[in-house]
Each structure stands twice: as C-alpha cells, then as structure tokens.
PAPATOR-269726 format. One record per residue (C-alpha): residue in three letters; x, y, z. Coordinates in pm, whole numbers, padded with zeros to 5 digits, always signed. Layout:
<nodes>
alaXYZ;...
</nodes>
This chain:
<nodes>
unk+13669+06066+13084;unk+13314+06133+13096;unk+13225+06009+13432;unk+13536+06156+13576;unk+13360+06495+13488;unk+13048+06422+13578;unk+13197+06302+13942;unk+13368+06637+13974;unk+13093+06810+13923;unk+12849+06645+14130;unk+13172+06705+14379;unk+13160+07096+14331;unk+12797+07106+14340;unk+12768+06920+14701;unk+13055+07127+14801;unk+12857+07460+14692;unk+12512+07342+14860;unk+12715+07250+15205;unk+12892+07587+15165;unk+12591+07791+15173;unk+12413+07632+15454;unk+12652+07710+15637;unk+12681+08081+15497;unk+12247+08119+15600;unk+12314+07946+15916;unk+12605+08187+16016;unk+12368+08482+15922;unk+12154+08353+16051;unk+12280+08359+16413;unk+12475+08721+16343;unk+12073+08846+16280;unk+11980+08685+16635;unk+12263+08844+16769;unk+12241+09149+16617;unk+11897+09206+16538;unk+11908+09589+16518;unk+12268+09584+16321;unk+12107+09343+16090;unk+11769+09493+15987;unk+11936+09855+15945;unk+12222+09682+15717;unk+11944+09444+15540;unk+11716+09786+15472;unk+12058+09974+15328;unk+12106+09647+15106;unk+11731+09686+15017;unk+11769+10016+14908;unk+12076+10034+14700;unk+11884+09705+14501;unk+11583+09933+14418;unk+11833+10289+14310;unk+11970+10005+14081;unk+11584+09899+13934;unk+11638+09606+14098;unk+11332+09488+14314;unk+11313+09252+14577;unk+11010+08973+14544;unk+10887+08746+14789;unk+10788+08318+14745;unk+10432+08461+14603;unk+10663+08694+14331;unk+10463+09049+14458;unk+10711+09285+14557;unk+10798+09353+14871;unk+10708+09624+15136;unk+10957+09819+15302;unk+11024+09901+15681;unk+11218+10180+15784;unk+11474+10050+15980;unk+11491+10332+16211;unk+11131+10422+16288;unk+10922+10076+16184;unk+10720+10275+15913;unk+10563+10097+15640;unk+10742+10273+15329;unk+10518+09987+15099;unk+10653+09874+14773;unk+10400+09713+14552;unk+10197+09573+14839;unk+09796+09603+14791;unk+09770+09748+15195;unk+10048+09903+15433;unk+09835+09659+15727;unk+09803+09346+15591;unk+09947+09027+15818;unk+10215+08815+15767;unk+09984+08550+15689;unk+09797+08756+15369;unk+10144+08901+15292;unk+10283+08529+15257;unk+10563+08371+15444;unk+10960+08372+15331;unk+10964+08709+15226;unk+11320+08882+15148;
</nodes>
C-alpha cells in the first residue's frame, strides 16, 4: 500500500516538473514575441506584488530594482546604485 503511494506521488511530482517547463518555455517564447506586451504586463505584476508588501528578490536575495516600463527609468528598489551592471547586480533576477 505503501509503495503504491509513494509511486503516485513520484508520478504527480514528474508530472508537475514536466508541466512547468513547459509553462517557462511557452512564456518564454510569448516574451520574445512580445517583448514590449511582456515587460509592461511583467512591471504591472511587479507592482501590484509591492501595494501588497510583497517584494520581489533576486538569486543573491537583495531586492530588486524597478524599470518603468514605459520610459526605461530606473525607479530602484533596494538596490545600492540606480547604474550598476548586470554583472554587479547578479544574474536571474525576477
């Protein structure tokens, strides 16, 4: 009884992994697509985390800066300088 469990949820869990690759790889290409579509609807996401205290965090766990979608302006959200590179910021951010 036991291992039949444990088999269905090994199952379920291979299942969930395959099903969200191919959720991120399906964004994924809509962003390439849509690049413009994607960063204003990312930045609206962004913003209705932080009105609800939530904060978004990057691999390094600092906090995020903020672009304005529209006019590419460093809003900056716990970040030390508005100019620092992608390299000092750390990659994989959110």
């Amino acid at each position: 009884m036991e291992n039949k469990r444990l088999m269905a949820a090994a199952k379920y869990a291979v299942w969930q992994r395959n099903y969200r690759r191919a959720r991120e790889r399906a964004l994924t290409r809509l962003a390439q697509a849509y690049p413009n579509e994607y960063k204003i609807y990312l930045e609206e996401e962004k913003e209705n985390d932080y009105t609800q205290g939530k904060t978004w965090i990057d691999l390094d766990g600092n906090t995020t800066s903020s672009m304005d979608a529209n006019t590419g302006a460093n809003t900056d959200r716990g970040r030390d300088t508005p100019h620092q590179t992608r390299n000092q910021q750390g990659a994989g951010e959110l």
